[in-house]
C-alpha positions in Angstrom: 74.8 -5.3 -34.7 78.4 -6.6 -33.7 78.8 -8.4 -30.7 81.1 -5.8 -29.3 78.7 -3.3 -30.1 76.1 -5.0 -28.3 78.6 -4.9 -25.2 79.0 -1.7 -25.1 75.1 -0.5 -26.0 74.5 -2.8 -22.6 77.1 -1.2 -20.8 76.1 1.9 -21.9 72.2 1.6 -20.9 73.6 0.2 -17.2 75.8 3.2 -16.7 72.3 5.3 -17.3 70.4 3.5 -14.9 73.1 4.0 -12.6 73.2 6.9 -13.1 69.5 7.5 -12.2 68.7 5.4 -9.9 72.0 6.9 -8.0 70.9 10.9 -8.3 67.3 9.8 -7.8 68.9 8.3 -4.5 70.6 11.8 -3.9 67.1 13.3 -4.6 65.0 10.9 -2.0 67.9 12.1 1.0 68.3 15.7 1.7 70.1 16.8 4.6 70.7 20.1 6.5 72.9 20.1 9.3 72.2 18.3 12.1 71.3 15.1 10.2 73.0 11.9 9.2 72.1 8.6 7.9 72.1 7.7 11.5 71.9 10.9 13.7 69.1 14.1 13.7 70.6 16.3 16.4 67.9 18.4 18.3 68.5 21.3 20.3 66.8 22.6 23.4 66.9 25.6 26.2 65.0 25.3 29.3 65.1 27.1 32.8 66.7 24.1 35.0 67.6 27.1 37.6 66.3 30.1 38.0 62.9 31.5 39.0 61.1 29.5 36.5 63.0 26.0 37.6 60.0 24.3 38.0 59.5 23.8 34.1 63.0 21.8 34.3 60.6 18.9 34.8 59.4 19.0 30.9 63.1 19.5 29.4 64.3 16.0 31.5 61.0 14.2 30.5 61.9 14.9 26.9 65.2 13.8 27.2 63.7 10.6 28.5 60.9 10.3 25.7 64.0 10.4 23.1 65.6 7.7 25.1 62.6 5.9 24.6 62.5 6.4 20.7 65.6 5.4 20.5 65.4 2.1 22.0 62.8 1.5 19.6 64.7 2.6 16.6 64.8 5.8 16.0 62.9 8.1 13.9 62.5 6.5 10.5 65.8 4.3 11.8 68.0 7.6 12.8 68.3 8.1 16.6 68.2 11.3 18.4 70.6 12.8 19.8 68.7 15.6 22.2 71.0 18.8 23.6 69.5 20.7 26.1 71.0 23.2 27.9 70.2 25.7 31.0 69.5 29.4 30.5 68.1 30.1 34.2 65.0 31.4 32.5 67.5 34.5 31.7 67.2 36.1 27.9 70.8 36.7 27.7 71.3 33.5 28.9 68.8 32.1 26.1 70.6 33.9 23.4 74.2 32.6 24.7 73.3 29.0 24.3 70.8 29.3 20.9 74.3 30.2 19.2 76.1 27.5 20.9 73.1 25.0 19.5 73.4 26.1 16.5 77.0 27.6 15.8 78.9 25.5 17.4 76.4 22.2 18.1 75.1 22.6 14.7 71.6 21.2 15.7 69.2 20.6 13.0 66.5 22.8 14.6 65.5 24.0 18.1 62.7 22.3 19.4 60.2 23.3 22.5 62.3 26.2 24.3 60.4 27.2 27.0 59.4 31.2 27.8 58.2 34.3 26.4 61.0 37.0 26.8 63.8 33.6 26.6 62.2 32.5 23.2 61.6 36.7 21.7 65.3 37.3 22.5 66.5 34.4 20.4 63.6 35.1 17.5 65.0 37.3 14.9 68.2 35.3 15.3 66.5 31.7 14.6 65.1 33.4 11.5 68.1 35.1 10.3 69.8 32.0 10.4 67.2 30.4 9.2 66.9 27.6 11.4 63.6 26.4 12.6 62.2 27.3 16.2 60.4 24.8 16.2 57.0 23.9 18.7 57.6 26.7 21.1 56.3 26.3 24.5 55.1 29.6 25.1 51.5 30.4 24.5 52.4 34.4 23.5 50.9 35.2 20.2 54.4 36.4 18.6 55.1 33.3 18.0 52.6 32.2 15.1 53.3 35.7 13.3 54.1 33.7 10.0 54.5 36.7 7.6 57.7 38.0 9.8 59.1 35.1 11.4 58.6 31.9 8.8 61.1 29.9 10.9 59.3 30.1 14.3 55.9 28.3 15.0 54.0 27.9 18.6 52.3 24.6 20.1 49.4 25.4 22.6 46.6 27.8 22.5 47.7 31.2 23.3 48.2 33.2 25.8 45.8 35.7 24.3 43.3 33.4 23.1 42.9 31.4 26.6 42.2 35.0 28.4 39.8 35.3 26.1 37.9 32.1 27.3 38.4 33.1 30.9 36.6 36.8 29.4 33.5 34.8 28.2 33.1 32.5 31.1 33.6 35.6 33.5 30.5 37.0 30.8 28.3 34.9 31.1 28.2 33.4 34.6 29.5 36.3 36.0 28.5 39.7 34.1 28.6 42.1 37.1 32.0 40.8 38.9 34.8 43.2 39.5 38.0 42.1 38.7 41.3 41.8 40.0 44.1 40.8 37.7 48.0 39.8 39.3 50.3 39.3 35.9 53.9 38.7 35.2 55.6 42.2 33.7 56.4 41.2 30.5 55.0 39.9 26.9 53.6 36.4 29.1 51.6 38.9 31.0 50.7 41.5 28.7 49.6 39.0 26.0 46.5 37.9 28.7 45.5 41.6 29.7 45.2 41.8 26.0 43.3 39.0 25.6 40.5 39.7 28.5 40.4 43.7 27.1 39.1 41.5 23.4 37.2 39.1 25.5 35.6 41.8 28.0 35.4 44.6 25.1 33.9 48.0 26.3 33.1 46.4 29.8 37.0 46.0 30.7 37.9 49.1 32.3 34.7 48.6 34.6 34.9 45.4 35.4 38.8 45.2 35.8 39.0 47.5 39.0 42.6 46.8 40.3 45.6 44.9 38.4 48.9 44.2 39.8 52.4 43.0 38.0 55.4 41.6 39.0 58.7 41.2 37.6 60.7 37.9 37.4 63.2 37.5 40.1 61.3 39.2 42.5 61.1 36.8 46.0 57.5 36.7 46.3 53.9 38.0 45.2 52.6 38.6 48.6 52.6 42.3 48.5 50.8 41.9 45.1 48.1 39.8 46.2 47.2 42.3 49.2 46.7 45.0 47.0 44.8 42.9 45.1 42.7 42.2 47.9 42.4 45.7 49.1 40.3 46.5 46.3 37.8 43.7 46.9 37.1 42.5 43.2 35.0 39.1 43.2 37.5 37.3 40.7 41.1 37.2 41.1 43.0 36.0 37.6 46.3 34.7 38.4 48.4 35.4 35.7 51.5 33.6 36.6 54.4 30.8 36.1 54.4 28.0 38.8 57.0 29.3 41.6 54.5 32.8 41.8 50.9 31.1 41.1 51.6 29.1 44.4 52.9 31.6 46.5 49.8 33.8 45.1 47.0 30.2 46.2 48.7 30.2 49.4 48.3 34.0 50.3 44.9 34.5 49.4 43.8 31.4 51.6 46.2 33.3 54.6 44.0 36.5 54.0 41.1 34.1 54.4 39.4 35.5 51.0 37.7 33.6 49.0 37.3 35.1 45.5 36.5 33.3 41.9 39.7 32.1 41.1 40.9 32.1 37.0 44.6 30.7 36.7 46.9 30.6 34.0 47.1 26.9 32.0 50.6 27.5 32.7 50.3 26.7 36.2 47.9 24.1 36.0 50.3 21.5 37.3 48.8 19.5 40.4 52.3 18.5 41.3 54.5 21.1 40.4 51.9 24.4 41.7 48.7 22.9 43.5 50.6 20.7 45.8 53.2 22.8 46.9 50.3 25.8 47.0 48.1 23.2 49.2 45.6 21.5 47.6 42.5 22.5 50.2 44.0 26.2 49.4 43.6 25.2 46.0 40.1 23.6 45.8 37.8 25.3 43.1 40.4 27.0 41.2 39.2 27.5 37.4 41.3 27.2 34.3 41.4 26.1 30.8 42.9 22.6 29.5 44.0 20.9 26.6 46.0 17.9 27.6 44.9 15.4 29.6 45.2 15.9 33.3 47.2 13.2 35.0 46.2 12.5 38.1 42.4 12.6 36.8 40.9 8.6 37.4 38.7 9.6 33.8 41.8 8.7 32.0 43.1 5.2 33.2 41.5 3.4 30.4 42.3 5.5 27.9 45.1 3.8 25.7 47.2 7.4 25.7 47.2 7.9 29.4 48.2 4.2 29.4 51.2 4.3 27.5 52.2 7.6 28.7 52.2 5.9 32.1 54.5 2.9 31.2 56.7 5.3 29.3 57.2 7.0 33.1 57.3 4.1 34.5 60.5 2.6 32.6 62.1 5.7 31.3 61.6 8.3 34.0 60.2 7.0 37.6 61.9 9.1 39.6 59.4 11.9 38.1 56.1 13.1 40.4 53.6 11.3 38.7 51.4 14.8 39.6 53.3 16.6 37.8 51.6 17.7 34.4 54.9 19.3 33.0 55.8 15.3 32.1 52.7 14.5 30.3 53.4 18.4 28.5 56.5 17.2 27.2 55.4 13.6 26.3 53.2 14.9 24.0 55.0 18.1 22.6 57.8 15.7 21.9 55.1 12.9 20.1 54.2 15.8 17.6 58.1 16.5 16.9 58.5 12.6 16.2 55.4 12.7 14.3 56.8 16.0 12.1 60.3 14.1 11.5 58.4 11.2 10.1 56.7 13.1 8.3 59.8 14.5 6.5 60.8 11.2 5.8 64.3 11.2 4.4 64.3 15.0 3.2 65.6 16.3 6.5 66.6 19.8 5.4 65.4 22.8 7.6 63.0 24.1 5.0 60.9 20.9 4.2 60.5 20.4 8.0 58.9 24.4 7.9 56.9 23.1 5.2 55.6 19.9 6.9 54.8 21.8 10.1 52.3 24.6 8.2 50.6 21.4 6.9 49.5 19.5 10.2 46.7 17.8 10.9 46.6 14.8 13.4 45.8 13.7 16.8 47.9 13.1 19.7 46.4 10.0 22.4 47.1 12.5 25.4 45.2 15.3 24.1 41.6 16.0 25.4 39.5 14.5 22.9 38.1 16.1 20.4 41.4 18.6 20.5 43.4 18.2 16.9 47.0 19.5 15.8 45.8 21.4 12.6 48.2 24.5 10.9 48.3 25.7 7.4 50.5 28.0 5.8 48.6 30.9 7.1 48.0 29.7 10.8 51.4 28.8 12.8 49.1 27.8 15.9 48.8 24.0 16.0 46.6 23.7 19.3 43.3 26.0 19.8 40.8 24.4 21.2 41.0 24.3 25.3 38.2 23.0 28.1 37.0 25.1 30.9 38.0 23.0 34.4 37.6 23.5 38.3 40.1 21.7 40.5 37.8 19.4 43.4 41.1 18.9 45.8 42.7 16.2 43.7 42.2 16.7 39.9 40.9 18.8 37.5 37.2 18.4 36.6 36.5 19.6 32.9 32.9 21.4 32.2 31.2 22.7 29.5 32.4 22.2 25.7 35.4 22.3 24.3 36.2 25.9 22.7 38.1 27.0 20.2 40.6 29.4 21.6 41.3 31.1 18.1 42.6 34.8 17.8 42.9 36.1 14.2 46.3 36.3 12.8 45.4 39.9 12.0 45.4 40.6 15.8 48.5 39.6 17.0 50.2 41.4 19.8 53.3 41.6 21.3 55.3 42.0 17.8 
């Protein structure tokens, strides 16, 4: 072989490798809009005003956490850019600025909107446009319906599963109680009367003797409660978002009743609800729990509590340490950093869908024992909860931990 042929059989095998090595570099980064080399843009909506303001608490604590990951890096050495804007807990609303996040914004993916009826107005449109909806912080059942709406997956246990829990502890320590049931009037509220008619079965319309909704907007619950009262049932189940569960605590300590007392997870928030409610009012309220509660003395030596903690303290410490909405969005936003990492470097819409039906990890300010676990055919990464009775200044968990699962085959509310 000629020395010039030998040049050019070289040159020849260096442009192939190239040539590889460059498309296989193509191959390892995938993009969808919304990412960079540097950047992943993700989008929020969250009620900052409105009746519902009180969750505003978990959208700034999230901005903070991404603060936070940023300082450190980034995810997998791209920082966050976090938009989050204000829909007054109003569907319209939610719908107006989903199309801004995504249309105009281009965010890679909407991540944690909070509300039922805010989150089902912007549904079809997420999955039309095929951008994921992502960790969802509702608990309505809608939103693990994985045949219909592949781009939209849930976070907690929901809304019909925990009623369920509340229907087999009223069961069995509590088989001959009437009950009275105060709801919001919409999917929130409709998704837990259908979860205590599974839980309670044939013995619902006897044991469930009075129910009263509400609508959003309206200025109190008072009138509710009375009726409520009126009928005399031995457990109230207050089926309500913070502003309404607190008003509804304070009223029935006013009427001087003293009833078993069920409340929505939701609500559970010592700052944010049982503090404002009063928390002698408060004392012996029952509800179900799968984060750690943060102003419970259990969890001071537990490493997750502890860095949760010293993440408030540098990053947010203006925020009422009582307040569980933080630790709520501390961890949400740990399983969207663990999801991106996941991903790696193929950051387009469709591989972070396919990492999310494929879960399976643990998160330090979870209960322990509680797992993030999905598959392809169960969009409903947190079902396992705790029963819990508030003593006056934290929650106190008892019993075992249950699994809060409702068959996919049941879902309501579609």
């Amino acid at each position: 072989m000629s020395f010039v042929t030998r040049r050019w059989a070289a040159l020849s095998t260096a442009i192939i490798l190239f040539a590889y090595s460059g498309s296989g570099a193509i191959a390892q980064k995938q993009y969808d809009a919304g990412v960079t080399d540097t950047d992943i843009k993700i989008g929020n909506i969250m009620p900052y005003s409105g009746p519902a303001s009180a969750y505003g608490v978990i959208g700034r604590t999230m901005s903070a956490y991404f603060r936070m990951i940023n300082d450190n890096g980034g995810v997998n050495q791209r920082k966050i850019i976090f938009i989050s804007y204000d829909d007054g807990y109003s569907p319209p609303k939610t719908v107006e600025q989903a199309r801004k996040l995504v249309e105009s914004d281009e965010v890679f993916l909407i991540f944690a909107s909070l509300g039922t009826a805010t989150n089902a107005a912007i549904q079809k449109y997420m999955n039309t446009m095929r951008v994921p909806q992502l960790f969802v912080s509702t608990g309505a059942s809608r939103f693990g319906d994985h045949e219909h709406f592949p781009w939209t997956i849930g976070w907690q246990p929901t809304y019909r599963a925990e009623a369920r829990v509340y229907a087999s502890y009223i069961l069995k320590n509590h088989p001959t109680a009437k009950v009275g049931v105060l709801y919001q009037n919409d999917d929130f509220g409709r998704d837990y009367i259908q979860g205590l008619k599974d839980g309670l079965g044939d013995k619902f319309d006897k044991m469930v003797i009075v129910s009263a909704p509400y609508d959003v907007g309206t200025p109190t619950v008072d009138s509710e409660v009375v009726a409520i009262r009126t009928a005399k049932p031995d457990v109230l189940i207050n089926i309500s978002t913070p502003k309404y569960a607190a008003q509804a605590i304070r009223k029935v300590a006013e009427l001087g009743w003293h009833p078993i007392h069920i409340m929505s997870n939701v609500s559970s928030s010592i700052g944010g609800v049982l503090k404002p409610a009063g928390p002698k009012n408060a004392e012996g309220i029952l509800t179900a729990l799968y984060n750690m509660d943060v102003t419970d003395p259990q969890w001071d030596n537990y490493p997750g509590m502890q860095h949760f903690r010293a993440f408030l303290a540098r990053y947010y410490p203006e925020a009422d340490k009582s307040d569980g909405g933080t630790l709520a969005a501390y961890t949400l936003s740990t399983g969207l950093v663990e999801v991106l990492k996941q991903c790696g470097d193929n950051l387009t819409r469709e591989n972070v869908m396919k990492v999310v039906a494929n879960l399976d990890f643990e998160i330090e300010t979870l209960r322990p024992g509680i797992r993030v676990k999905t598959s392809p055919t169960d969009f409903y990464p947190v079902e396992q909860m705790r029963m819990s009775r508030f003593n006056g200044e934290h929650w106190e968990g008892f019993g075992p931990i249950i699994d809060a699962h409702v068959d996919q085959v049941a879902l309501s509310s579609k």
